[in-house]
C-alpha positions, 0 to 999 in steps of 0.5 A: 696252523694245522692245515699250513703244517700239512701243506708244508707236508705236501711241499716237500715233493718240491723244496724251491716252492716250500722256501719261498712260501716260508719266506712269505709267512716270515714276512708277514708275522714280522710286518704284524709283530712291528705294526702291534709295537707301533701301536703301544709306543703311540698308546704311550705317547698320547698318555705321557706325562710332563714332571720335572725336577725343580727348586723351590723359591720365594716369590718375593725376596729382598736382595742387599748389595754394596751400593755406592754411597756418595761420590767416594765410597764404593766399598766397605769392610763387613763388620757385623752379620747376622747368622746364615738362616736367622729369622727377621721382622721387618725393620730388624738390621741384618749387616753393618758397614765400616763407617771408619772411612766416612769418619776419618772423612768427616773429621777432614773436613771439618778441618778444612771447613775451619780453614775455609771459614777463617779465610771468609773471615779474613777475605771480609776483613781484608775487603773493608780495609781495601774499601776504607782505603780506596773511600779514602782516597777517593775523598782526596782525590774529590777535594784535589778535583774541587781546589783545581776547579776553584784554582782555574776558575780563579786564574781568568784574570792571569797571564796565558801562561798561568791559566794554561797551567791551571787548565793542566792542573785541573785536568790531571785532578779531573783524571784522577778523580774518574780513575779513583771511582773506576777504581771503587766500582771495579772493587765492587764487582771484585769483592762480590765475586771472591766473596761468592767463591769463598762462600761456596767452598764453605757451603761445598764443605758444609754441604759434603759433611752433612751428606757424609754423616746422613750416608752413617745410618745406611751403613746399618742396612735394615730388612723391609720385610720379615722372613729368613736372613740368607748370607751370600756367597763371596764371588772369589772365594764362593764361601758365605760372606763373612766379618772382615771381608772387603766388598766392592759396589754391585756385590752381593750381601745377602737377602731376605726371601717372603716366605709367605707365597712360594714358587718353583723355578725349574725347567722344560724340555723343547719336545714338552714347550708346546704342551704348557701355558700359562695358568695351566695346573700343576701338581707339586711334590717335596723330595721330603714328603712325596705324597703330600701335593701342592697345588700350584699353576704355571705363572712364566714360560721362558721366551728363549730355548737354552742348553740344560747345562754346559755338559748337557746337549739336551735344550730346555725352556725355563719355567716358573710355577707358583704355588696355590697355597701358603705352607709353613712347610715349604723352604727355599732351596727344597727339591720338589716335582712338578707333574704338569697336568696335560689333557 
């Protein structure tokens, strides 16, 4: 530094070549501070780590919704509900549906199947009567047939006249006869089937009554297995479902997450996709209690890139992380951090 501050002395005889001389030493402790900062923001580079926010959830979590029951219900009056946060043994019931309506329609056709019976009833009835009827007139018509026969076989010895008219006699009994057992057989073919649709209306009525009372005991919807009862939220109103709210089919109720097993459902950016896979170790930290670890893995990586939010133009994949190890500490909803081990 010396020897430059002398050669600047020596310089100053002529300016010109002294201005271009500090230009070039500008140059160059410009060129090696830029090449120094270079070099660290790599250094940074190479060493950074990958922690994202996320959520934590159950792995395995049972959802209720208003399904449709039959062919004519598809919504339902809540009724009863436990308490947001309750806790349940498998087997214990969680929500109860208006069984007013199914009532009301059970009570209706049983009406209605009264009725149907007590037309079987009278069709059969009917039926025999029509059947004594047409036998007895068809033993008529079988005795008229036989005098005739007798009556034209006993005119050969009469005058053409009369045999001619015997002849007409007996033909006219003749028809008489074969229209009267058309008459039965057609019967029998029409008893049958009336018969049949009569008793399938009553079957049909019976049938959409036991149906009716077998849907009674789902309305009482029960929990398959043990864990915290949460209320879902009314998609109109965004408030927790409550008693008195009229529901429609697909909506929403409430679900029962395992708390046994655990998972983290966060995100990851699109510069950091290529950096996870799956199985790839994870070290989990509770917003609550930051310096206690859960060891997790990477158990999902989204397929599709999407906006992080609406507001957002920052893109991420969606990424899911289960947790090791089963911790009565660990809730659903908690806020936690993931630092995703990367060599």
């Amino acid at each position: 530094m010396r020897r430059v501050l002398i050669h600047f002395a020596g310089l100053g005889r002529w300016p010109g070549r002294a201005n271009v001389v500090l230009a070039l030493i500008a140059a160059v402790l410009v060129s090696c501070s830029g090449a120094g900062a270079g070099d660290e923001a790599t250094g940074e580079g190479s060493s950074k780590r990958i922690v994202e926010t996320g959520e934590l959830a159950a792995v395995n979590s049972q959802s209720f919704a208003i399904q449709r029951y039959g062919r004519r219900w598809n919504s339902f009056k809540i009724i009863g509900i436990l308490k947001h946060g309750t806790k349940v043994e498998a087997g214990d019931s969680v929500i109860q549906l208006d069984p007013t309506e199914i009532q009301k329609y059970i009570i209706d056709r049983k009406g209605d199947l009264e009725s149907q019976i007590a037309s079987l009833e009278r069709l059969q009835v009917d039926q025999s009567n029509r059947r004594n009827d047409l036998d007895s007139r068809m033993k008529n018509e079988v005795a008229t047939f036989e005098l005739r026969k007798l009556e034209m076989e006993a005119a050969r010895f009469e005058s053409e006249r009369i045999r001619k008219v015997k002849q007409l006699e007996f033909e006219q009994a003749k028809i008489a006869f074969e229209r009267a057992k058309r008459q039965i057989e057609l019967n029998k073919i029409r008893e049958k089937s009336d018969l049949k649709i009569q008793q399938i209306r009553v079957e049909r009525l019976k049938s959409d009554i036991q149906n009716a009372y077998d849907i009674l005991p789902q309305l009482t919807i029960r929990t398959p297995n043990s864990g915290i009862f949460q209320i879902a939220r009314n998609r109109r109103t965004r408030e927790f479902i409550k008693v008195g709210d009229e529901l429609y089919q697909n909506n929403p109720i409430g679900s029962v997450p395992d708390l046994t097993w655990m998972k983290v459902t966060t995100t990851v950016s699109e510069l950091d996709f290529m950096r996870l896979a799956i199985g790839q170790e994870v070290n989990v930290r509770l917003d609550a209690m930051p310096e206690i670890v859960f060891k997790g893995e990477v158990s999902y990586i989204g397929k599709l890139c999407r906006l992080k939010d609406e507001k957002s133009k920052q893109k991420v994949f969606d990424v899911e992380v289960n947790l090791l190890k089963s911790d009565e500490r660990l809730k659903p909803g908690m806020t936690v951090s993931c630092e995703f081990i990367t060599e």
